[in-house]
VEXDREN-2710 file (C-alpha; in Angstrom, 1 decimal):
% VEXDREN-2710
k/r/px/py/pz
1/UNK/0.0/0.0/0.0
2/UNK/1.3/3.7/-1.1
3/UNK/2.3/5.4/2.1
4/UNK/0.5/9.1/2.6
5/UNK/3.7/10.5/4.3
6/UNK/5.5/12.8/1.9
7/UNK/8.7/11.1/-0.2
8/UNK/11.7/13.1/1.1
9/UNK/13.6/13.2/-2.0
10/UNK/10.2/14.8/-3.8
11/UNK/10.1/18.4/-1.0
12/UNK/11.1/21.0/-2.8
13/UNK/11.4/25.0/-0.8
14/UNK/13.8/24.5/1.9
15/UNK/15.7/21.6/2.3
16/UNK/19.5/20.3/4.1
17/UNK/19.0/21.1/7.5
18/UNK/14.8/21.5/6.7
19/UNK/12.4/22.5/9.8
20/UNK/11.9/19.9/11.8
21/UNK/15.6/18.7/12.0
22/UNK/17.9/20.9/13.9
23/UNK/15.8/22.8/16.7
24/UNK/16.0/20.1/19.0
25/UNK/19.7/20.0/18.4
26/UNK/19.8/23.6/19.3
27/UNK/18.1/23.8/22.0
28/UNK/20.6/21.4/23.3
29/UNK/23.7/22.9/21.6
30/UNK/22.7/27.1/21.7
31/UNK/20.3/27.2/25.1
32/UNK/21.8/24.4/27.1
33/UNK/18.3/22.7/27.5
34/UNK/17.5/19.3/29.0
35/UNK/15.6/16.3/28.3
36/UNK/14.0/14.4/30.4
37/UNK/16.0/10.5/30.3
38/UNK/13.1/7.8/30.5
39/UNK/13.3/5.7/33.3
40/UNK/12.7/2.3/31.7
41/UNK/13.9/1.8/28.3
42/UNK/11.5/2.7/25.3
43/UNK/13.2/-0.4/22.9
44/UNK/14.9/-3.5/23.0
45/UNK/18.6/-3.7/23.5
46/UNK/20.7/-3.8/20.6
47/UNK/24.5/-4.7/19.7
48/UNK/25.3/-1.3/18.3
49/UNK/23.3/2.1/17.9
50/UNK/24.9/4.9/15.7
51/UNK/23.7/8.7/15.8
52/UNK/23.7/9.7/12.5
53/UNK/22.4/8.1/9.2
54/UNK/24.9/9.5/6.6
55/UNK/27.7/8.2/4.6
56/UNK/29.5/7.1/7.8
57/UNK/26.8/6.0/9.7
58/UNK/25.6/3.9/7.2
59/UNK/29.0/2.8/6.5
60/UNK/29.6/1.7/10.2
61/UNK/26.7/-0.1/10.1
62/UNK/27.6/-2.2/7.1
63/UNK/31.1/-3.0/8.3
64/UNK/29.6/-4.3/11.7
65/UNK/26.8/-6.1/10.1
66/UNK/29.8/-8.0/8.2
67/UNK/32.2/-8.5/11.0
68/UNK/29.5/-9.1/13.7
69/UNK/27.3/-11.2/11.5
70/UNK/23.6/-10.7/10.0
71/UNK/21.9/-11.6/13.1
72/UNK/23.4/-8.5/14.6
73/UNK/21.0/-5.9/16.0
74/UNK/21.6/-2.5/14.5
75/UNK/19.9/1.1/15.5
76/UNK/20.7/3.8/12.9
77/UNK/19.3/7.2/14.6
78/UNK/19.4/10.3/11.9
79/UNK/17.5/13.7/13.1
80/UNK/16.5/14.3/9.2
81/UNK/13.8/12.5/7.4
82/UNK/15.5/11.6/4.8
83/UNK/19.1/8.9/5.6
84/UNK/22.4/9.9/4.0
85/UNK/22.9/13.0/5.8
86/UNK/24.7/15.4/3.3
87/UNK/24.3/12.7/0.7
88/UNK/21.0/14.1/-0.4
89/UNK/18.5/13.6/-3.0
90/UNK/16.8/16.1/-4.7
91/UNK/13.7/15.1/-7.4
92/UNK/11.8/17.0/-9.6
93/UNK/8.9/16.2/-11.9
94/UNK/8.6/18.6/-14.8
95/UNK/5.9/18.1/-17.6
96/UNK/6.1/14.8/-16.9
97/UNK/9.6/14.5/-17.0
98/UNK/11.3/12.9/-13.8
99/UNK/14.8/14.7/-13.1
100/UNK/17.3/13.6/-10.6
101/UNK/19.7/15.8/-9.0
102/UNK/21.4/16.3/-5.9
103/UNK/21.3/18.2/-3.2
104/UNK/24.6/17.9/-0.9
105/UNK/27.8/15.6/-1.0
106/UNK/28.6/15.3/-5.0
107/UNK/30.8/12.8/-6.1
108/UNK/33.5/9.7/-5.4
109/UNK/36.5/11.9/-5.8
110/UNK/39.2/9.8/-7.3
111/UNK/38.3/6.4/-6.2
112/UNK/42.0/5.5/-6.8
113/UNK/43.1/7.0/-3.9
114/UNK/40.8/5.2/-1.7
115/UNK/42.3/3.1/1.0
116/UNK/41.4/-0.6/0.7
117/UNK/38.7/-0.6/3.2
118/UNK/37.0/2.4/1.6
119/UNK/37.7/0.8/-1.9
120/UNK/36.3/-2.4/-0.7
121/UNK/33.3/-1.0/0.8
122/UNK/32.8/0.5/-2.7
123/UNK/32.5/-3.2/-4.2
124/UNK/30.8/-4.6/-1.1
125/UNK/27.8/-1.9/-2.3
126/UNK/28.0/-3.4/-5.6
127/UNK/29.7/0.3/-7.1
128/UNK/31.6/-0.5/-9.6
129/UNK/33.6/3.3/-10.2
130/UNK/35.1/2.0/-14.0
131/UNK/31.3/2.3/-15.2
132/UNK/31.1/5.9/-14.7
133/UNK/33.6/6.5/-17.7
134/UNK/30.8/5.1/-19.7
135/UNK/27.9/6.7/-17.7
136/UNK/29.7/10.2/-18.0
137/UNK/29.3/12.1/-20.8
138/UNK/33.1/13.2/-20.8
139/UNK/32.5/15.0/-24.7
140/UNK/29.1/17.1/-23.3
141/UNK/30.4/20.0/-23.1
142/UNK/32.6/19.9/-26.3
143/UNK/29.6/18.2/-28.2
144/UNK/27.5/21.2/-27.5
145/UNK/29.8/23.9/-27.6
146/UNK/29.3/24.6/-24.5
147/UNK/32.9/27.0/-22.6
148/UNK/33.0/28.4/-18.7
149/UNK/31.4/31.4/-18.4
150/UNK/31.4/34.5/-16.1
151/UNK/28.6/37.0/-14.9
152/UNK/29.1/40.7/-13.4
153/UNK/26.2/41.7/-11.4
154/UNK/24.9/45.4/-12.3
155/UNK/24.7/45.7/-8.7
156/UNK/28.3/45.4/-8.5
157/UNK/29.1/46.2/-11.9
158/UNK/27.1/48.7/-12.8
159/UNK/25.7/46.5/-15.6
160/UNK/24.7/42.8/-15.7
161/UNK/27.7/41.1/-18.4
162/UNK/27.8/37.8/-19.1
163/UNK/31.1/36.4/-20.9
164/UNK/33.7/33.7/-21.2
165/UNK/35.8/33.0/-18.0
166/UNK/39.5/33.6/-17.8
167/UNK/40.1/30.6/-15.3
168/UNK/39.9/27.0/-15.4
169/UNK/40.6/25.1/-18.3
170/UNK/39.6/26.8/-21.2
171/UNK/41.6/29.3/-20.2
172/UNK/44.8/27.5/-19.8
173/UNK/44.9/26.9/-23.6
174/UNK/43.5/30.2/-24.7
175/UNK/46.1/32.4/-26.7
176/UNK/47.2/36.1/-26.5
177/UNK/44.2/37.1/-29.3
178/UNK/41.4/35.0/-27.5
179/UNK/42.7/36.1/-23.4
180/UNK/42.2/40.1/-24.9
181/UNK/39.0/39.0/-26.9
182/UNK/37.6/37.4/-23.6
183/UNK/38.3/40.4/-21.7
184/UNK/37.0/42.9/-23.5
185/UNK/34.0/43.3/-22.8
186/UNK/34.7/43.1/-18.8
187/UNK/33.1/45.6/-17.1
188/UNK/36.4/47.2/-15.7
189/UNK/38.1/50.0/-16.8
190/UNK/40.9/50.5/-19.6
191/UNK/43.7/49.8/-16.9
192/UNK/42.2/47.4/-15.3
193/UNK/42.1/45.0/-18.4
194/UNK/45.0/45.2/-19.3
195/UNK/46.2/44.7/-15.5
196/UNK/44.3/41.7/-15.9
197/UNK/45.4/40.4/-19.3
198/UNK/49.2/41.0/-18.5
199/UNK/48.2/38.9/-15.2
200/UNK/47.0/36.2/-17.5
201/UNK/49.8/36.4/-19.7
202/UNK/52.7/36.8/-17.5
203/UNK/55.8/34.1/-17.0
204/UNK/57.4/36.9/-14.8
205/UNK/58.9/35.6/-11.4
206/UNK/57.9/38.0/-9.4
207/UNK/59.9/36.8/-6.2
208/UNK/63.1/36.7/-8.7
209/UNK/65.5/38.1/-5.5
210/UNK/64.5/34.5/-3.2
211/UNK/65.7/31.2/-3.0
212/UNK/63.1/28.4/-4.0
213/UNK/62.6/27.4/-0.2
214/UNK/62.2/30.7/0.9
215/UNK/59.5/31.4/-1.7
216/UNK/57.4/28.6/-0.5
217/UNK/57.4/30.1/2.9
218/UNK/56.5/33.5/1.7
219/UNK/53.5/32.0/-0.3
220/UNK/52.6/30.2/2.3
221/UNK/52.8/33.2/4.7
222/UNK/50.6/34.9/2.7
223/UNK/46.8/34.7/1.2
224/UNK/46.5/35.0/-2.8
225/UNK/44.5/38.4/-2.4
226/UNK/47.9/39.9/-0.7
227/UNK/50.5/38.4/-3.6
228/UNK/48.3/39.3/-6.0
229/UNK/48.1/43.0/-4.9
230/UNK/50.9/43.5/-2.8
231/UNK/53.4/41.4/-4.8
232/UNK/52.2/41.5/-8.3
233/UNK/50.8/44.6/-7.9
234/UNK/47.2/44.9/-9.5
235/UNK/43.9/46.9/-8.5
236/UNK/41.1/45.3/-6.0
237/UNK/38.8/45.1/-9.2
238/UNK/41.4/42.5/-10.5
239/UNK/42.0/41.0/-7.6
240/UNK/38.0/40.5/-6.9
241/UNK/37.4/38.8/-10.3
242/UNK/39.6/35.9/-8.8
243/UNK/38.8/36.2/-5.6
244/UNK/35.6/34.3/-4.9
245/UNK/36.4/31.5/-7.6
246/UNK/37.8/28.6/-5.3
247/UNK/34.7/28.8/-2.6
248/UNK/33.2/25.9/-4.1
249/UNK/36.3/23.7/-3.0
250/UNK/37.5/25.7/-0.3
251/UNK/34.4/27.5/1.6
252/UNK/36.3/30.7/1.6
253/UNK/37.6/33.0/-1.4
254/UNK/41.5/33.4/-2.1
255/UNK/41.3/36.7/0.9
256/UNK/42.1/33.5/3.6
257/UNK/43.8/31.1/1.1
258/UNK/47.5/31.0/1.0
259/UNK/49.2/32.2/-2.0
260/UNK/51.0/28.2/-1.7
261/UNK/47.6/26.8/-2.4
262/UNK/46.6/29.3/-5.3
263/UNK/50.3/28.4/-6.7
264/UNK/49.3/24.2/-6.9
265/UNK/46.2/25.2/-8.4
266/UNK/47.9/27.0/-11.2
267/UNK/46.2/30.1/-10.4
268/UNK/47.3/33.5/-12.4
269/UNK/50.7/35.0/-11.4
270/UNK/52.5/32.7/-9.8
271/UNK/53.8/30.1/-13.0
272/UNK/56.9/32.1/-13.6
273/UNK/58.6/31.1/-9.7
274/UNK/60.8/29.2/-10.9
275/UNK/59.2/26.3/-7.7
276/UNK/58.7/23.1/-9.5
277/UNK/56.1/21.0/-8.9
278/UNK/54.4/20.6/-5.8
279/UNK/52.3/17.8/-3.8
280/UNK/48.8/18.4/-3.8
281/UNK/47.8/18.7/-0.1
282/UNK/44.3/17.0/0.6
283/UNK/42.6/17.1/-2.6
284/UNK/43.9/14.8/-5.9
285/UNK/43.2/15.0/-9.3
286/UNK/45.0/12.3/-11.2
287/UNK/41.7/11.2/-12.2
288/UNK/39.1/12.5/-14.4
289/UNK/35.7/14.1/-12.3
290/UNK/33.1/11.6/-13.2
291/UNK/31.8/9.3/-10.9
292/UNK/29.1/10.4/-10.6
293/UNK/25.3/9.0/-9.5
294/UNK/22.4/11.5/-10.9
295/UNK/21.7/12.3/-7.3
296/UNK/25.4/12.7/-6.2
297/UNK/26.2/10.6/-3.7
298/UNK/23.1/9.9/-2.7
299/UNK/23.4/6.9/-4.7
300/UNK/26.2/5.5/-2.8
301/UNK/23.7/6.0/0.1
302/UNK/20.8/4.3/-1.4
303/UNK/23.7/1.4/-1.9
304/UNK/24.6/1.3/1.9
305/UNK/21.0/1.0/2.5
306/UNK/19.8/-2.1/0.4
307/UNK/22.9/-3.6/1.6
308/UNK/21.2/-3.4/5.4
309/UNK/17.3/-3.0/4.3
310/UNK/17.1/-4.8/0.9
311/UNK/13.6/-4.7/0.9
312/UNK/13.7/-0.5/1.4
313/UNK/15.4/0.0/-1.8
314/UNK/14.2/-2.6/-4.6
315/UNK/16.7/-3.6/-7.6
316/UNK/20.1/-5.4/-7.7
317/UNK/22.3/-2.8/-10.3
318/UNK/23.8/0.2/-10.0
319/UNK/21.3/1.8/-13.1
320/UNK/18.2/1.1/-10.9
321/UNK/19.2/2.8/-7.8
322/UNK/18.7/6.0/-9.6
323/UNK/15.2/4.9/-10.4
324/UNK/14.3/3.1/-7.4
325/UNK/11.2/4.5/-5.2
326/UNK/12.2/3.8/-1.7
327/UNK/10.0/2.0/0.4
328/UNK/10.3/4.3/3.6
329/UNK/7.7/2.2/5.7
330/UNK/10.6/-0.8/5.2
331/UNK/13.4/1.4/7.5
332/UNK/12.2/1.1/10.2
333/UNK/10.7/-2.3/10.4
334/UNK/10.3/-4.4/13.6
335/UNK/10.9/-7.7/11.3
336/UNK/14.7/-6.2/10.2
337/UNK/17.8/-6.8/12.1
338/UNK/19.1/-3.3/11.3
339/UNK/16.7/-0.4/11.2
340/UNK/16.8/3.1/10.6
341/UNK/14.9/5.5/12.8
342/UNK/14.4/9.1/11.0
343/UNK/13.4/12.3/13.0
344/UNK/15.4/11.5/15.7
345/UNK/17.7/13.7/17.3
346/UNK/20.3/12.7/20.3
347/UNK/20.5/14.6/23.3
348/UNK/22.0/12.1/25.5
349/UNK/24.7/9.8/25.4
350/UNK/26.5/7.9/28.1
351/UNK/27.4/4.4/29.6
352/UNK/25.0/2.6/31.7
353/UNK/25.6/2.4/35.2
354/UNK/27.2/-1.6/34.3
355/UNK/29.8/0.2/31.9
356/UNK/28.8/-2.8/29.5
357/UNK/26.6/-1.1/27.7
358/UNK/25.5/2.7/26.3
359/UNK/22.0/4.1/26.8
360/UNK/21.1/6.8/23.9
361/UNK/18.2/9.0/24.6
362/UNK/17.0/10.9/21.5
363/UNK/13.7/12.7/20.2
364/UNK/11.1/11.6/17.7
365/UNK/8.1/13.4/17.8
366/UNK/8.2/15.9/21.0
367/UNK/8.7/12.9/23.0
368/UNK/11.6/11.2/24.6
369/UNK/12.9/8.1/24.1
370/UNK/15.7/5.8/25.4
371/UNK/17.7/2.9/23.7
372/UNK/20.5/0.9/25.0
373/UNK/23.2/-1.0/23.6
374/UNK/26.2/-2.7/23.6
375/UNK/28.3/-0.6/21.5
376/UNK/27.7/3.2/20.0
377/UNK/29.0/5.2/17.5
378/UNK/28.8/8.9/16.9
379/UNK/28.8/9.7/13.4
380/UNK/26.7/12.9/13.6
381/UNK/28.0/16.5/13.6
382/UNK/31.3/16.3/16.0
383/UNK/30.9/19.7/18.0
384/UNK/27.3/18.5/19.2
385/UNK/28.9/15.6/20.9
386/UNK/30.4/17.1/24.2
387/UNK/26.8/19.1/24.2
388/UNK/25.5/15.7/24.4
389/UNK/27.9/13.4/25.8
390/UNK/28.9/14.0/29.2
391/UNK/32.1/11.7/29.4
392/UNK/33.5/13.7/27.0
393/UNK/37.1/14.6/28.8
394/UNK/38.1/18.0/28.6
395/UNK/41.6/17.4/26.5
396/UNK/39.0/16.2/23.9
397/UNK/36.2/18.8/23.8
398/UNK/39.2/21.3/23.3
399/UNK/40.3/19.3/20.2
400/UNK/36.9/18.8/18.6
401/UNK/36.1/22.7/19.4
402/UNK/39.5/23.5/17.1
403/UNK/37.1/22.9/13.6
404/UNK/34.7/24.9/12.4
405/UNK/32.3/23.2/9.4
406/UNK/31.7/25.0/6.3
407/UNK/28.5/26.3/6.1
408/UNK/26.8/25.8/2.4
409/UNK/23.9/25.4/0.2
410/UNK/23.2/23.4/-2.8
411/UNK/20.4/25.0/-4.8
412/UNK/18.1/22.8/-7.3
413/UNK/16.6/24.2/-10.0
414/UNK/14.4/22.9/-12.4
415/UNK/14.4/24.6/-15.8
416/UNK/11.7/23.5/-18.5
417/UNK/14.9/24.2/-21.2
418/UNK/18.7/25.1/-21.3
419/UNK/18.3/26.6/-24.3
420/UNK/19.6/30.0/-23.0
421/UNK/23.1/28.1/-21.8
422/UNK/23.0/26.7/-25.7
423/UNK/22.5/30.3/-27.0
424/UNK/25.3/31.6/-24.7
425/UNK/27.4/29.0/-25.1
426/UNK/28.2/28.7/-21.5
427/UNK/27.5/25.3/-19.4
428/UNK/28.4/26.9/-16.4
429/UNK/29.2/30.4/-14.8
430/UNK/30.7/31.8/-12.0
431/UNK/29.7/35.2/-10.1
432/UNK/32.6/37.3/-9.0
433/UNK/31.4/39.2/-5.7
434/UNK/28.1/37.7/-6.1
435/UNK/24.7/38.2/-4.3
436/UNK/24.3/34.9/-3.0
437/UNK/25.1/32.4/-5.8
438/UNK/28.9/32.1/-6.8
439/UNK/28.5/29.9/-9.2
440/UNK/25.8/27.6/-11.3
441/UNK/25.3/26.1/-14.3
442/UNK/24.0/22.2/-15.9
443/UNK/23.9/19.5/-13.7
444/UNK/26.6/17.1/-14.7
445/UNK/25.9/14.9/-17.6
446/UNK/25.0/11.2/-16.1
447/UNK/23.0/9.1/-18.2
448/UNK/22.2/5.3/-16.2
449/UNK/20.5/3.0/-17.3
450/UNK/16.9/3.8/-17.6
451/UNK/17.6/7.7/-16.9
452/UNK/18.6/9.5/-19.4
453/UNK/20.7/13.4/-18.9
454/UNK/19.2/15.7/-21.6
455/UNK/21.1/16.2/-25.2
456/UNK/18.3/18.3/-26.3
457/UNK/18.6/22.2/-25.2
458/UNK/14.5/22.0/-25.7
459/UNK/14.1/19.8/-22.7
460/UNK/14.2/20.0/-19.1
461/UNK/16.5/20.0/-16.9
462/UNK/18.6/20.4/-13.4
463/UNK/20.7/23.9/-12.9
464/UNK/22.7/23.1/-9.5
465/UNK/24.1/26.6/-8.0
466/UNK/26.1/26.8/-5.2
467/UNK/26.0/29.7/-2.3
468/UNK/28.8/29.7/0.8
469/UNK/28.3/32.6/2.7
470/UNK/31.6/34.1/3.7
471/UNK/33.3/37.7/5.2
472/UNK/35.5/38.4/3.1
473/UNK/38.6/41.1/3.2
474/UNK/38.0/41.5/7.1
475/UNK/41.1/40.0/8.1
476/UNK/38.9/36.9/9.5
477/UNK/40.5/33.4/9.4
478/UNK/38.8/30.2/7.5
479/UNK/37.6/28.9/10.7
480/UNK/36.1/32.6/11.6
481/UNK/34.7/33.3/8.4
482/UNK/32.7/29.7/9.0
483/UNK/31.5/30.7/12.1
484/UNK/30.4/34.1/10.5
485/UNK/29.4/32.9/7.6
486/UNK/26.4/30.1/9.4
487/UNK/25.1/33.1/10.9
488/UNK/24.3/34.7/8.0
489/UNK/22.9/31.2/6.8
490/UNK/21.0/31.1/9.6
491/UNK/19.7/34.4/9.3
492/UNK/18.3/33.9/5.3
493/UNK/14.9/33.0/5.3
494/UNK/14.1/30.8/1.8
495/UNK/12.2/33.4/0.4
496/UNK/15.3/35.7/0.2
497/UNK/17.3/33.3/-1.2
498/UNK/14.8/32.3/-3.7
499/UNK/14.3/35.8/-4.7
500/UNK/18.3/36.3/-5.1
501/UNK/18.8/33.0/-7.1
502/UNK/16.2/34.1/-9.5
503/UNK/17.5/37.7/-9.6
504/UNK/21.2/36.1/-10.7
505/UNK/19.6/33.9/-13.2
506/UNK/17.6/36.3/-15.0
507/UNK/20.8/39.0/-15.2
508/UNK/22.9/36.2/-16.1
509/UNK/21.0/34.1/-18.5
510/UNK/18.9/36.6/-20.3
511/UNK/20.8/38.0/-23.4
512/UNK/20.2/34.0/-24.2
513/UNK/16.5/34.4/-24.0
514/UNK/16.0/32.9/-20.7
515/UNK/12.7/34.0/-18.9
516/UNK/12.5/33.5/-15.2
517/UNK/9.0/33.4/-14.6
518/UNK/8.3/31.3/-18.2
519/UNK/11.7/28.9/-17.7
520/UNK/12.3/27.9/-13.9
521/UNK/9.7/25.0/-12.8
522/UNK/11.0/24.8/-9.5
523/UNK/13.9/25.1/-6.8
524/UNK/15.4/23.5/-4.0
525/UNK/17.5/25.0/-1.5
526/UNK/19.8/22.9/0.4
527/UNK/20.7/24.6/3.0
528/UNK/23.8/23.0/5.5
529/UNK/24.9/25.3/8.0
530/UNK/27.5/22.7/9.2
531/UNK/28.3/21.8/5.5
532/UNK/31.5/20.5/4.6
533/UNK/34.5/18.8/7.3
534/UNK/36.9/21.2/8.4
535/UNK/40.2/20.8/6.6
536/UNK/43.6/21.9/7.1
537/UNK/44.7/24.9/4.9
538/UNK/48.6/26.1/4.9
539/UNK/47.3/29.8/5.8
540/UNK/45.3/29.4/9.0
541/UNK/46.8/26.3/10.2
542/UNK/49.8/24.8/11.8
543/UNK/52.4/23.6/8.9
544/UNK/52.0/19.9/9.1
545/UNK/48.4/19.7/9.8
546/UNK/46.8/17.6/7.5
547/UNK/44.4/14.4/7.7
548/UNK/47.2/12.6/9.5
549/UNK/47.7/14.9/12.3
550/UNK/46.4/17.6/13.6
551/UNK/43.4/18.3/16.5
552/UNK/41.0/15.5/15.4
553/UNK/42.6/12.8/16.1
554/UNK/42.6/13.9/19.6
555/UNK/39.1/14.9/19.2
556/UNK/37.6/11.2/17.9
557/UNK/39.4/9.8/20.6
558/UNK/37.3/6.5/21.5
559/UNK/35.4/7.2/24.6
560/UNK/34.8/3.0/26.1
561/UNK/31.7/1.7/24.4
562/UNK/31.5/4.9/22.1
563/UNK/33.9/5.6/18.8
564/UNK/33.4/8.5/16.3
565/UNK/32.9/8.0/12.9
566/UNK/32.2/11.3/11.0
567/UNK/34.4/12.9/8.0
568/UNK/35.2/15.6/10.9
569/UNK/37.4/12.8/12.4
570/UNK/39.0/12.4/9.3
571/UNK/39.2/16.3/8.6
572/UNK/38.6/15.2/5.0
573/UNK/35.4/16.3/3.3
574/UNK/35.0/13.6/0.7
575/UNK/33.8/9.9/0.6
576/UNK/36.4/8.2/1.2
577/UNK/37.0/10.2/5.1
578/UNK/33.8/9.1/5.9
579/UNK/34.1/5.7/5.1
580/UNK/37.8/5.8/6.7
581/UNK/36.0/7.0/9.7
582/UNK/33.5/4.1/10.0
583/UNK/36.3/1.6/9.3
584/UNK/38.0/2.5/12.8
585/UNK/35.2/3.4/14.6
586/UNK/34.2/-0.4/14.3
587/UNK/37.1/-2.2/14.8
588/UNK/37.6/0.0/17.9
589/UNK/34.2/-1.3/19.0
590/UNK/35.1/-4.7/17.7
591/UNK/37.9/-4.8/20.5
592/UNK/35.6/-4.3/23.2
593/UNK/34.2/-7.2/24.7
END
């Protein structure tokens, strides 16, 4: 029988962190509140309860299920109503089209580098990452004619302009005619263009007078905004069409990046140092972008889960867990060794008074509820644990209290056609100083199975945007600028957003015909206040801080019967942390008898 409850992955307006799934968390975490603790236990005991249904927790609960055995009783708790945490799905149905998107963590960064648990967990799920080089369409863009492209806001500008970026690939292999041609019609003045263009250009060393070592120090001393100006030279207006085009990776613009970082990325200015190559720190790109689910990595969620729940997510193939309707009802079913409970939110966490096993009291529904278990593992948010957890020692709050998460949204947006990007001949643009949105553009082109990505600019499709609010040029750190930066998340209602993302696609899209109120058929905001892990940067951080060392291992320090599995213990924001996470977590737990 069809379920009357709303399908999660169907909600459009305000999504992420959506009403309902944080103000229990805050009341805990912000106002210090209390729950009452039930006196007798409101479930049957289980071998292992985890706090937090995302990548990780799902994760841990597979690895367990295999090492403990299938008879093993598992209690996934996840304060959304929706599992996979920041894997999230996003659907949209559009003149009878179905479209498939996603709505938080994106993609199996470079698989290669996985280590042989993660990889293994990969195949376990019954991923197999060499299929995305045929799901991919790696020739889209080409196919279509489709460059980078960049916008200039009149209420920055003084005019809305929409023309070809002057970073990323494309323009790596542009010449000295099609740089100035690009440029031209920039809305900067005469001085500043050709600033800019002699930026572009330039193989000038512009530390000539230092040793190689010592240039590696400097750059790391300083952000890219301060070589660029101070060292090179140029205007602010240069320096601000560059500045906010690494906040997708980063969470910050190149004000509180180190000059070191903007030098591995190849970034204007710097090519003429004389340095050599350099190891990439944290992020790899040996391999190609592309693996890819239509709903990001929300289908490596849906995996996790028919590996526990078969019956929740029908099919056996990779193709059909894009199309696959969940069966919601199946979670959470009494008849199921492993079940995952949705709406709840922890808000207490300790051992029992036998030390042999851990009592979890969580939320669902207004009312409080208490589980016990043998094991537990934290993979939720890390800095709500010591609000939560009471035998959290004091060395560890310390080290977990050192991170700050990137705050982010992931916007959605169904379009009944692209034919404005086919006009421009952009597939995606960025948005120097921009209103809310620094970047957007066509969802990436994923054809599996029996979903198909569109190859006709007269159909609909997904536009994913992307909005991390920041304070720039104040002098503020990464970590502050997080801090600040969920505040003003916090502090956007949808409407606003909704209102600004329209606003940046009509000045951006409309010398290609686009109409907002004929084209867009509807949008999703994602919003994730505590978005992406922290991770190390060389300009805010210790030297030598990296996913090896640094405050988190102290911080997911096992605590008895409880371990911590999140990709904030790994300060790595990708996959393969999380799963690395969930890996250790268990066998710590594994140990304990």
């Amino acid at each position: 029988m069809q379920s009357s409850q709303p399908y999660p992955p169907g909600l459009m307006g305000l999504r992420g962190a959506h009403p309902g799934s944080f103000e229990v968390a805050h009341a805990v975490g912000w106002g210090g509140a209390q729950f009452p603790r039930p006196d007798e236990l409101t479930d049957s005991t289980y071998d292992l309860v985890i706090v937090g249904g995302g990548l990780s927790g799902l994760a841990a609960a597979v690895r367990y299920r295999q090492q403990a055995g299938n008879k093993a009783k598992i209690l996934v708790l996840d304060n959304h109503d929706d599992f996979g945490g920041h894997a999230k799905r996003n659907e949209f149905d559009v003149d009878g089209k179905k479209l498939i998107c996603y709505g938080g963590s994106q993609s199996i960064d470079t698989p290669g580098s996985y280590s042989p648990a993660a990889r293994q967990l990969l195949v376990d799920a019954g991923i197999e990452v060499q299929r995305f080089y045929d799901y991919y369409d790696q020739d889209f863009n080409q196919q279509h004619k489709l460059q980078s492209g960049v916008y200039f806001s009149a209420s920055k500008y003084g005019k809305d302009v929409t023309g070809p970026a002057i970073f990323g690939w494309r323009a790596r292999t542009m010449n000295d005619a099609e740089t100035e041609q690009a440029i031209s019609g920039y809305p900067l003045d005469e001085d500043d263009r050709k600033s800019l263009f002699k930026l572009l250009r330039t193989e000038q060393d512009f530390m000539s007078g230092d040793a190689r070592e010592t240039k590696i120090d400097r750059l790391r001393r300083m952000s890219y905004g301060d070589y660029l100006q101070q060292v090179v030279g140029v205007s602010e207006s240069v320096y601000l069409v560059f500045r906010d085009s690494i906040k997708g990776l980063w969470g910050v613009g190149w004000d509180a990046l180190s000059a070191l970082e903007a030098y591995r990325m190849g970034m204007p200015g710097l090519s003429g140092l004389g340095i050599g190559e350099l190891p990439a720190v944290g992020h790899g790109f040996d391999e190609p972008y592309i693996f890819h689910f239509p709903d990001g990595n929300a289908g490596v969620a849906r995996a996790l889960v028919r590996m526990l729940i078969p019956e929740a997510v029908p099919g056996t193939s990779m193709e059909d867990l894009v199309t696959s309707r969940v069966d919601y009802q199946q979670l959470d079913s009494r008849v199921s060794n492993t079940r995952i409970r949705l709406n709840s939110t922890a808000v207490d966490i300790r051992h029992a008074a036998d030390r042999q096993h851990v009592d979890v009291t969580y939320i669902r529904n207004g009312q409080s509820q208490r589980v016990r278990a043998r094991h537990a593992i934290w993979a939720g948010y890390n800095a709500m644990l010591p609000h939560v957890c009471p035998e959290v020692p004091e060395e560890q709050v310390e080290a977990i209290d050192y991170a700050s998460k990137v705050p982010l949204v992931y916007i959605s947006i169904a379009v009944r056609n692209w034919r404005a990007f086919a006009n421009l001949g952009f597939g995606s643009i960025s948005i120097p100083q921009p209103e809310l949105m620094h970047s957007f553009g066509l969802d990436f082109p994923v054809s599996m199975g029996d979903y198909q990505f569109t190859q006709n600019p007269d159909e609909a499709t997904v536009l994913h945007g992307t909005y991390v609010p920041s304070v720039p040029d104040q002098g503020l750190s990464a970590r502050e600028q997080h801090t600040a930066g969920r505040k003003i998340l916090f502090e956007k209602t949808y409407a606003e957003m909704e209102a600004a993302i329209i606003r940046q696609l009509q000045g951006a899209l409309a010398p290609g015909g686009f109409d907002a109120a004929r084209d867009i058929a509807g949008i999703t905001v994602n919003r994730w206040p505590h978005g992406y892990a922290y991770e190390y940067n060389d300009l805010n951080d210790p030297e030598g801080f990296s996913p090896e060392n640094g405050p988190h291992v102290m911080g997911r320090a096992q605590i008895g019967r409880i371990s911590i599995a999140n990709s904030d213990a790994s300060a790595f924001a990708y996959v393969n942390g999380a799963f690395d996470a969930a890996e250790r977590a268990v066998e710590e737990q594994l140990k304990v008898s």
